[in-house]
N, C-alpha and C positions, 0 to 999 in steps of 0.2 A: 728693177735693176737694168741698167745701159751694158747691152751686151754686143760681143763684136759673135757673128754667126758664120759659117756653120762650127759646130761644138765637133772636134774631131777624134774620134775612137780609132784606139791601134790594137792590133788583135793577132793574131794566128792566124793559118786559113785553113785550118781542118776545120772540118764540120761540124765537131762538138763547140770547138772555140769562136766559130760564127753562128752558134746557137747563141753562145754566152754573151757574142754582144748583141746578138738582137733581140736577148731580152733586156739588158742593157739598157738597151735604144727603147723598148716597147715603157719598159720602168720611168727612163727619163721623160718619154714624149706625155705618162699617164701621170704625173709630178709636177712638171714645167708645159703651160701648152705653148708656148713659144716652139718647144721644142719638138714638136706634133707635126708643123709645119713640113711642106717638101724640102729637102734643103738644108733643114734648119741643124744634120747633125750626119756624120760623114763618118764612114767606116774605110779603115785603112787597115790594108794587112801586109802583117811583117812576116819575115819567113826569118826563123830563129835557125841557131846552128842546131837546136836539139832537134827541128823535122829534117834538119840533112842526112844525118847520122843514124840512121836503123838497125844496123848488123849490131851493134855494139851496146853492153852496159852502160846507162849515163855516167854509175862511177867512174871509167874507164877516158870518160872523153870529156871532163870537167865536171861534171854534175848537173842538178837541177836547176843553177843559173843559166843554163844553154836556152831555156824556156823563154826569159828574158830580157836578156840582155841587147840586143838588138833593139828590142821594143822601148825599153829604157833608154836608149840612145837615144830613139828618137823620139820621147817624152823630153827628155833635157833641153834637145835641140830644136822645140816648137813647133816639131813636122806636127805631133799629135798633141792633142791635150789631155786625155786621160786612158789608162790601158787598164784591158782586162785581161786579168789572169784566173786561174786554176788557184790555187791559195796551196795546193798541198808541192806546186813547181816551184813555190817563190823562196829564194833564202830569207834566210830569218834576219839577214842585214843588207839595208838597204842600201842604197846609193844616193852620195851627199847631195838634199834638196827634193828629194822624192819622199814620198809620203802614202801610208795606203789610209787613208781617210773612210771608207765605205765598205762596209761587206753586207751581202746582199743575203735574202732570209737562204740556210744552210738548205741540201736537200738532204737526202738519204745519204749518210757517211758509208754506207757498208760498201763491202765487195760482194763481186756478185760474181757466181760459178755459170761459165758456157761451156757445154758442151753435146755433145748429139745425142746419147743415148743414158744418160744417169741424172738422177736429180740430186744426189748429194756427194762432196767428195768421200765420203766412209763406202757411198756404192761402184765408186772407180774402178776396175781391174788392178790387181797386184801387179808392178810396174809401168802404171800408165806414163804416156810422156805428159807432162802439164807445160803449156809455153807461157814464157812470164820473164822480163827482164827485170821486177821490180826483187833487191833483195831480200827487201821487208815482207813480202808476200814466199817468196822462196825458202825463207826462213822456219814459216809457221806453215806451211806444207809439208816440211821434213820433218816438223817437230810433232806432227801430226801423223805425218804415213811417210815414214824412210824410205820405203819402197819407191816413192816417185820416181820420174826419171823429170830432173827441171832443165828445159832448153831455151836459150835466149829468144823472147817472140816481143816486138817492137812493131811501132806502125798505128793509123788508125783504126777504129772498129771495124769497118770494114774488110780490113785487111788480116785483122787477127779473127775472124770469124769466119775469113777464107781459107786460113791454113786450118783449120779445125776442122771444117767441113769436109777438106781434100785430104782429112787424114792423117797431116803431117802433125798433128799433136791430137790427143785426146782430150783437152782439155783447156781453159784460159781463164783467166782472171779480172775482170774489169770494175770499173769502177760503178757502183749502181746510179750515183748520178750520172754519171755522164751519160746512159743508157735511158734513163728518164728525163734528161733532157733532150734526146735525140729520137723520143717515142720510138727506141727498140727493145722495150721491156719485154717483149716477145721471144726474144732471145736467152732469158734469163734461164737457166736451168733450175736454178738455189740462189737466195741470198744468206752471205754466211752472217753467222750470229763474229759479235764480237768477241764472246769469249772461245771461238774457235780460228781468228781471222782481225786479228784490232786491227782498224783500219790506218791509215798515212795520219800524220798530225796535218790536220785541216780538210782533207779529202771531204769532199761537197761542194765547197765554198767557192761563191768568185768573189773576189777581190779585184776591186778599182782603185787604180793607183794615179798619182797627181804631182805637180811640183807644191812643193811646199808655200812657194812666194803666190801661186796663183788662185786668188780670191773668188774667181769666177767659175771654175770647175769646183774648186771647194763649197761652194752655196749650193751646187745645182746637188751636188753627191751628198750632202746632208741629208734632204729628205727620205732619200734613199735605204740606208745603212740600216739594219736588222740589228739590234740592240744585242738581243740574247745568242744572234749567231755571232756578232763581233766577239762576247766576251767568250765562246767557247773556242774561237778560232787563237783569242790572245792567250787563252792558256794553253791550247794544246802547242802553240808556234813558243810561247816562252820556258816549255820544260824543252825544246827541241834546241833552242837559244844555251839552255843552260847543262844539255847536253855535248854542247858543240855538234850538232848532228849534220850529218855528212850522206852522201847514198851509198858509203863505203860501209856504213855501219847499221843494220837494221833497228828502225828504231818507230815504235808505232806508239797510239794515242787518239784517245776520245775522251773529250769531256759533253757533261749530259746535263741539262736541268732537268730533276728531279718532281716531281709534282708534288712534293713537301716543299718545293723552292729552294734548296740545294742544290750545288756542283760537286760531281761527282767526276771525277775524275780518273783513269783508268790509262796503264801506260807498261810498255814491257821496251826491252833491249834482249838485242840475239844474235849469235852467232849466226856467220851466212849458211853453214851446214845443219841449222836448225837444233844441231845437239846440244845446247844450252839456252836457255831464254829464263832470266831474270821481271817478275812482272811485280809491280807495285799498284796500290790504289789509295785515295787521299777523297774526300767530302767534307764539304765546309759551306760558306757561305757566300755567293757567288762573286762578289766581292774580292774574296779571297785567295781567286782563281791563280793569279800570278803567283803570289807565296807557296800558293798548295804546288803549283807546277815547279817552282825551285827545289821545295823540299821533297818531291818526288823524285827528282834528277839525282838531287845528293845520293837519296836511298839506293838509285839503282849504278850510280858511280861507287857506291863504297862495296854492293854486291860483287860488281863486273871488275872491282879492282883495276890496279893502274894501266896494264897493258890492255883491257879488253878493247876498247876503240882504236889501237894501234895494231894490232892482230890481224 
């Protein structure tokens, strides 16, 4: 293949998100040896409105395109040629010309409980404060122990692991990949089970994204792409699609290959004050995934009735 070099990656610059492209980087150079070369592949980092913004809910100040729309600029605009994201930050509709072509093997979807002195949340103290700006996570904390006290905690690992430590929350919530990809498993208190904590639709996943017209990132990202985490990532992202899902509205999901070879599919909607949560589950053929996630969505739209995403 006649290629113009270096291949250039747009990225974040928190540290979990220069984790994600240098494995990225490590994937393509182990694929392509062109790509192996000094040189031959360029990391650029974009600073999104969602790392300006910390005091505040992302519902509150756009949502989870703050993540990348910047970055998406400048994929349109040629700066970059292909960008990594978080799969669980990305809206479920794209921007004309752009395309996510590759999703890389899933790691651990769970969430995973920090904190100093407990290893599970049923051993919390009655009123702990838990810091967590996610409402999907706020949700099933309350639905769980009312008792909580939930305060908005935003930022990177480091920094939500600093206010725990100093006491200003007893507790946090993070994502277990992002923790195993930044070897701080050491950190972990508990990882929660999913039927106590369903994790974000897609949470694990990184996703590479590309323009549609360009032939040359599209070859190199082919080899790439993790078959069985694409199709869990397409279902979990198409009942989120056919939820209209928003950060306004809590709304979790895991699909699983099954070792019969099924998709199993698993998926709830909730109130932000935890006191209602509607949960559905669907298994078929993996095949199937997209249909199983529409007629998932239906089931929990006609539970949640018409005003519950407008609430």
């Amino acid at each position: 293949m006649t290629i113009d070099l270096p291949l250039k990656i747009g990225t974040r610059g928190s540290p979990l998100a220069l984790a994600q492209a240098a494995e990225t980087r490590a994937r393509l150079a182990a694929a392509h040896g062109e790509l192996a070369e000094d040189g031959a592949v360029e990391t650029h980092i974009i600073k999104t409105s969602g790392d300006t913004f910390l005091n505040r809910p992302l519902a509150n100040i756009g949502g989870k395109g703050l993540f990348t729309k910047e970055i998406e600029e400048a994929l349109i605009s040629g700066t970059i040629d292909i960008a990594i994201h978080s799969m669980k930050d990305v809206p479920t509709w794209l921007p004309d010309g752009l395309e996510i072509p590759c999703i890389l093997p899933r790691e651990d979807p769970r969430d995973a409980l920090l904190c100093s002195s407990f290893d599970s949340l049923q051993a919390l103290p009655k009123g702990a404060r838990i810091g967590t700006a996610s409402l999907r996570r706020r949700a099933q904390l309350l639905h769980l122990r009312p008792d909580f006290e939930i305060g908005i905690l935003r930022g990177n690992v480091a920094t939500r692991l600093h206010k725990v430590s100093a006491g200003e929350f007893d507790a946090t919530l993070l994502a277990a990949a992002g923790l195993k990809r930044l070897h701080s498993t050491q950190h972990i208190s508990a990882l929660l089970a999913p039927e106590d904590m369903l994790p974000a639709p897609a949470q694990g996943a990184i996703g590479i994204e590309c323009r549609t017209n360009d032939e040359r990132s599209q070859a190199y990202l082919a080899a790439l792409t993790h078959d069985e985490s694409a199709t869990r990532i397409a279902t979990e992202r198409a009942l989120l699609a056919a939820l209209d899902g928003s950060c306004r509205t809590p709304i979790a999901a895991l699909a699983e290959v099954r070792d019969c070879g099924e998709l199993r599919l698993r998926a709830l909607i909730a109130k932000p004050d935890g006191m209602v949560i509607y949960r559905t589950e669907r298994q078929g053929a993996v095949s199937d995934g997209k249909a199983m996630a529409r007629d998932a969505s239906a089931e929990l739209r006609t539970n949640g009735g018409p005003n519950f995403f407008r609430d």
